[in-house]
C-alpha positions in Angstrom: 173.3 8.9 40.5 175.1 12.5 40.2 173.9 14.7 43.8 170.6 16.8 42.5 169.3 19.8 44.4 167.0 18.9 47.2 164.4 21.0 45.2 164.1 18.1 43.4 163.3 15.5 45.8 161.2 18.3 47.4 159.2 18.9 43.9 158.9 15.2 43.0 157.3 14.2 47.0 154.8 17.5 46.1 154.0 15.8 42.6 155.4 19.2 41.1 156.9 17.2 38.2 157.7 19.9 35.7 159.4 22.5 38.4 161.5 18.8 39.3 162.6 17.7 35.3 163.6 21.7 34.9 165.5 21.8 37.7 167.0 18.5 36.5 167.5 19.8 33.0 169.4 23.0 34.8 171.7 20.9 37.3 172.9 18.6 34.5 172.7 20.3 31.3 170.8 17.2 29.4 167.6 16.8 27.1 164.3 16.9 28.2 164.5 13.0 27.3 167.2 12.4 29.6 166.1 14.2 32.0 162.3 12.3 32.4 164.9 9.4 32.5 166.9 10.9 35.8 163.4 12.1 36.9 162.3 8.1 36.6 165.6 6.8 38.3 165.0 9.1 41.0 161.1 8.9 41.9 161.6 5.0 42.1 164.5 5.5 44.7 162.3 8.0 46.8 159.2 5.8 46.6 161.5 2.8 47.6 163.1 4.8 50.3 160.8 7.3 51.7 156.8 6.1 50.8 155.7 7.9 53.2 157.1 11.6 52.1 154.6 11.7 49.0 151.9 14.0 48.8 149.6 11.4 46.3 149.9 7.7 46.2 151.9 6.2 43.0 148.6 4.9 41.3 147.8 8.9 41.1 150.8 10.5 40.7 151.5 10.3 37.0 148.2 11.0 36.1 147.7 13.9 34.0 151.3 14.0 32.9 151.6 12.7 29.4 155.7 12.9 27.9 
């Protein structure tokens, strides 16, 4: 995956998930579409990687967020 800011990891572990796609959308110049996909790619790593670093558990954290 192309190197993001850290704002991003930092936005999606504080469920801050429009401040991370934006900042996505910024770093790479892409769609709003392409970045919810980056976004996606990304929150999967971090959950796989780094559970622990999340501010809500993955059956909450989507919740409220409708794309």
């Amino acid at each position: 995956m192309t190197t993001l800011p850290a704002s991003v990891d930092r936005d999606i572990f504080d469920h801050r998930i429009i401040f991370a796609l934006k900042t996505i959308r910024e770093a790479l110049d892409c769609t709003i579409h392409e970045a919810i996909d980056v976004f996606a790619v990304r929150y999967e790593e971090l959950r796989r990687d780094r559970p622990d670093d999340f501010a809500v558990g993955p059956e909450e954290y989507g919740r409220g967020f409708y794309s």
